[in-house]
N, C-alpha and C positions, 0 to 999 in steps of 0.2 A: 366646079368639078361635076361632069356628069354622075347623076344619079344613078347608082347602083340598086339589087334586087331589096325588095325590104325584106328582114328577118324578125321572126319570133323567137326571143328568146326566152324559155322555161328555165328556173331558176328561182331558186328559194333569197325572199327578204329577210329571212327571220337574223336579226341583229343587223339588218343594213346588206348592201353589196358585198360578195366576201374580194379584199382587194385584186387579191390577183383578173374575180372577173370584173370588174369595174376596170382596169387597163386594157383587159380584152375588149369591152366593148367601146370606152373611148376610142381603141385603137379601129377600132369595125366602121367607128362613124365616121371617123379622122378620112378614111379610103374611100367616102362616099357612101356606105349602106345605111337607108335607113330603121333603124331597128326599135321595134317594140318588146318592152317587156310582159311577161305573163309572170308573174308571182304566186309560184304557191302557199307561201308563206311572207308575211309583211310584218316586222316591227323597225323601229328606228335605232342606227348605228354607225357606227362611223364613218361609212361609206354607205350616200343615199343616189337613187339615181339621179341624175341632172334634169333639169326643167326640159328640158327636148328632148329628152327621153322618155315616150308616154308609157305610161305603165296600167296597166289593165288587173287592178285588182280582184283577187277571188271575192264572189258573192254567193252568198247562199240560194236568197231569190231566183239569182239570175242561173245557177248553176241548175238549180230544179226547173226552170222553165226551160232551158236550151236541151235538158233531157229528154222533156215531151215536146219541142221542138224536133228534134234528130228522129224521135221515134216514128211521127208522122212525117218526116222529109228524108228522110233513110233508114227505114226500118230494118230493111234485114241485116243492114250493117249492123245497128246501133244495139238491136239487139242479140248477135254475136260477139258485140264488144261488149255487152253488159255481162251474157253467160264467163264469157273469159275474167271480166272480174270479178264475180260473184264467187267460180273456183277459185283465184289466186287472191280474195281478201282484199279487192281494190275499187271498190265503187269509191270513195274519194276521189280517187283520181281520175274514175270518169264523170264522174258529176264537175270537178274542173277542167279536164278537159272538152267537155260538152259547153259549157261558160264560152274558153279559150277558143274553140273551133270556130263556133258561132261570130266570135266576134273578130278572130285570123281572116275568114273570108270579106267582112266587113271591111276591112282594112288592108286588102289586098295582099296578105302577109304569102309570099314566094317561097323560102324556105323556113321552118321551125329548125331551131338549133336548143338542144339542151345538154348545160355543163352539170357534170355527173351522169352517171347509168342506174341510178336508185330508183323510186318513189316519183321522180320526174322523169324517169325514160320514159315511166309507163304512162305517165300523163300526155307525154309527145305521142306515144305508141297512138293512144287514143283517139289525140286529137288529129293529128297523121290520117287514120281511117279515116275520122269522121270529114274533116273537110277536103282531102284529097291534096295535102300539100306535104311532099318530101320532107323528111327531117333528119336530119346528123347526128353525134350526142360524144359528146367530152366524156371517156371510159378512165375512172382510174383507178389503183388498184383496192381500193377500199371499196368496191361496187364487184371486182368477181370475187373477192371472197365471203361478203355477204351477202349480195345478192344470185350467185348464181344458180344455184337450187331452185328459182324462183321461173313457173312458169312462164311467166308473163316476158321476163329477162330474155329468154332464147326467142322467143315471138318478135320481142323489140330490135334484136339485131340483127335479125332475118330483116325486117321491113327497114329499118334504118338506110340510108341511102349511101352512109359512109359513116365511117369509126375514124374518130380521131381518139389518137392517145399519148399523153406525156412522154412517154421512154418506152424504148423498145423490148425492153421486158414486158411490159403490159402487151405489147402486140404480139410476141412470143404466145402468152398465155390465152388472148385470142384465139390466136390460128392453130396454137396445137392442140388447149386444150378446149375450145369454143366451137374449134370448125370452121371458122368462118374464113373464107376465101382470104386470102392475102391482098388481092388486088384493093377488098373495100376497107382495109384497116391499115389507115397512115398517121406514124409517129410524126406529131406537129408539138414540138417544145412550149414552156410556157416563156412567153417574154419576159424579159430582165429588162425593167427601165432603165439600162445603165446611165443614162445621162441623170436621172436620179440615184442610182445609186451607186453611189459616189463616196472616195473618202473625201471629208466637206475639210477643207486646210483650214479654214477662216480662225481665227483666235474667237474660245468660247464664253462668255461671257454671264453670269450666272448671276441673278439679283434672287433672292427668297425673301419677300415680306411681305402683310397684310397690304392691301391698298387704300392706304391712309397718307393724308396730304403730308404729312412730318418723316415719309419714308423718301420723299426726294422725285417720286416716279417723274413730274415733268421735267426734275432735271435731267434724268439718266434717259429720258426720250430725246433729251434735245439733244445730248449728247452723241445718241444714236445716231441722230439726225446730218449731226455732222460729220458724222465718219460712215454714210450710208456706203461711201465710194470707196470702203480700205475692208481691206481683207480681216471682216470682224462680223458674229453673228451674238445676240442679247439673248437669252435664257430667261426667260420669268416665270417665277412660279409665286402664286397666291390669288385672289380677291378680295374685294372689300366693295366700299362704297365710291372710290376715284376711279372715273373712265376712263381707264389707261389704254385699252382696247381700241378708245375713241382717239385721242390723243396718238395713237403710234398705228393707226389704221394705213397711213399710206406705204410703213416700213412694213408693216407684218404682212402686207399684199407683194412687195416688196421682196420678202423673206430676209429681210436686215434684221426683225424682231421676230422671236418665235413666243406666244406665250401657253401656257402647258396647263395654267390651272393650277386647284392645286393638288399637290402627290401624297401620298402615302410615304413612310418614314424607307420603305426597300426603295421607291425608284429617286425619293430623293438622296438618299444616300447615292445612288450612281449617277446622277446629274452632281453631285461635287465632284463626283470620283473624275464625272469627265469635264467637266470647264477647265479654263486653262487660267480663267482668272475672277475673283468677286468682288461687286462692285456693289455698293447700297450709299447715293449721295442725303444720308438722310439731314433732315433743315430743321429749323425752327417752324412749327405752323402757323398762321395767320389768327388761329386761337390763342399761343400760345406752348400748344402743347410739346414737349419732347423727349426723346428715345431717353433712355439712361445707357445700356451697353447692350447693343444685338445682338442677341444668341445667335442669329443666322452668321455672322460678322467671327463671333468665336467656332462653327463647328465648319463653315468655312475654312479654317487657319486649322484646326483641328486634323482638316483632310491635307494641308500643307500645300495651299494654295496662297497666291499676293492676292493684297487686298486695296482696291481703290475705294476709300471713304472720305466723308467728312470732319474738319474740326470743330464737330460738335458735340455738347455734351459729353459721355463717359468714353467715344468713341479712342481717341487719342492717347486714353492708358493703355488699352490693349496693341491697337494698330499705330506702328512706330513710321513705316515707310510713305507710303504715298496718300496721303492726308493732305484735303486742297478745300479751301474755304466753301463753307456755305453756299448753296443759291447759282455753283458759276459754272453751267456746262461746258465753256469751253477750258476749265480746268480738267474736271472730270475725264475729258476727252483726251486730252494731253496725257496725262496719269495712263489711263487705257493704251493709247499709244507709246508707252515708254515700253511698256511692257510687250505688247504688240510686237516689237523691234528689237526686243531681246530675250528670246524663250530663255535664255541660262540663266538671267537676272529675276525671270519668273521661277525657275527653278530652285535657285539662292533664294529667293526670299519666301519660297514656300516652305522649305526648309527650316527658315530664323521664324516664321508664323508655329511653325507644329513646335519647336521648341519654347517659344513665348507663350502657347497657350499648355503644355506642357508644366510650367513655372510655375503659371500665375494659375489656371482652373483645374490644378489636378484632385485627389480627392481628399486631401488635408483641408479643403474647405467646407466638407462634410463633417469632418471631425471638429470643425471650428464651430459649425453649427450645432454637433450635439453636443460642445461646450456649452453653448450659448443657453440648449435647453437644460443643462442639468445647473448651471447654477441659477437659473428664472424662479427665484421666491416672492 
């Protein structure tokens, strides 16, 4: 693909890439542009940039030398751009854009683009002067109504080379109450990755335990393993000391395994709410050691979901239906499959689970217990 203009994009790291612009600029490189980051703000979060994406951190040093750099290589700019932020309370952000500019030209950066009209327009404003390269800037409406009072705001949109903005209400409020010509402010929607966002059909499959060799995980990977090719996705949630991660690396690349970590008691509860079905092949360990009755196992059946387990230990008082021997994933796999193939048979027996744990763990077992403490002499 020929190579397109490169762009500087101004944009805050602080907790990671925010997603929507981590798609935008995937989608920027995807068309050819190659594009550098300037960060006014950098900590780690869910969305970091990609290795080829080079990122030009704010420095302090470097921000205070590119100051007195500009002042001897562009004086009467740099120091009209200083008075201007000195009125509007913004030498931060020429002291990073003095950094940024410095290093735009270096890098032969063609256009600055910056998502938001905040705190970063004006860092583009800046750098914009100082190096002499055009910039755009993503307006939305949390920037005209608190930033428009703001000197510096009306200065950035006059120099601005174009106004993109989400909905065409924000461009209304532009042009009628901003002034700004019509021809430079175009409604540019944010993309919907629809092919990700998707309703996902696959049957959902939902394991909750520490990761301990007695909970089964290499079986329930192998499991996975052989059903990578049927309409089914694995759920995991916990840690421990078994590299399960390692173990099921080529499914979770894959996306046949998803593993989530572990959750808090609100998102686990809606990860039962949504599987379609629980599965824990827990085994004997090679110590020795094993389960007595998993609570994940009971509040699973609680939410009134089928349950694929083992005949092991306390498992098979509680769970009556699809219970398949120790150790054998291509049972497990079967079990998952039956269910797979018949949502009303998962429905039926979600149903016979909530009433069975119902029966058996309702709260007479509390009252059996302060039995237990009141006659203990």
């Amino acid at each position: 693909m020929q190579s397109k203009k490169r762009i500087g994009y101004i944009l805050s790291l602080k907790g990671g890439v925010p997603s929507f612009n981590y798609r935008e600029i995937e989608a920027v490189v995807e068309m050819g542009f190659q594009v550098h980051i300037f960060p006014t703000k950098v900590s780690q979060g869910l969305y970091m940039p990609k290795e080829s994406w080079p990122v030009h951190r704010p420095s302090m040093v470097r921000a205070g030398a590119s100051m007195f750099y500009w002042l001897f290589r562009r004086p009467r700019t740099f120091l009209r751009m200083a008075g201007e932020a000195l009125a509007d309370r913004a030498i931060p952000e020429l002291g990073l854009a003095a950094q940024f500019s410095r290093e735009m030209v270096r890098e032969k950066i063609e256009v600055i683009h910056c998502h938001f009209a905040d705190r970063k327009m004006f860092t583009a404003y800046f750098s914009s002067s100082l190096a002499g390269i055009p910039f755009t800037v993503t307006v939305h409406s949390h920037e005209l109504i608190f930033y428009a009072d703001r000197k510096l705001f009306k200065k950035a949109l006059d120099r601005a080379s174009k106004l993109v903005t989400v909905c065409d209400y924000n461009r209304r409020v532009l042009i009628e109450g901003m002034h700004v010509p019509p021809e430079k402010v175009e409604t540019i929607r944010l993309e919907v990755p629809l092919e990700q966002f998707k309703q996902d059909d696959r049957m959902k499959v939902l394991t909750v335990a520490k990761f301990h060799d007695y909970k089964g995980y290499d079986i329930l990977i192998e499991a996975a393993r052989k059903m990578k090719d049927e309409p089914v996705v694995f759920w995991i949630v916990g840690d421990g000391p078994v590299d399960v991660k390692g173990m099921a690396s080529d499914l979770i690349k894959a996306g046949n395994v998803q593993l989530l970590g572990s959750v808090n008691e609100d998102l686990l509860r809606i990860l039962y709410q949504a599987c379609d079905v629980f599965c824990l092949p827990s085994k004997t360990a090679p110590s020795g050691q094993k389960e007595g009755l998993p609570v994940s196992i009971m509040e699973a059946m609680a939410y009134s979901k089928p349950v694929v387990s083992t005949s092991h230990a306390g498992i098979p008082e509680l769970v009556e239906s699809i219970v398949v021997p120790e150790g054998d994933p291509e049972s497990i796999a079967l079990g998952l499959r039956t269910y797979m193939l018949d949502p009303e048979l998962r429905r039926n027996e979600g149903k016979r689970n909530r009433a069975r744990v119902e029966k058996m763990h309702g709260p007479e077992n509390l009252r059996k217990l302060a039995t237990v403490f009141e006659s203990a002499h």
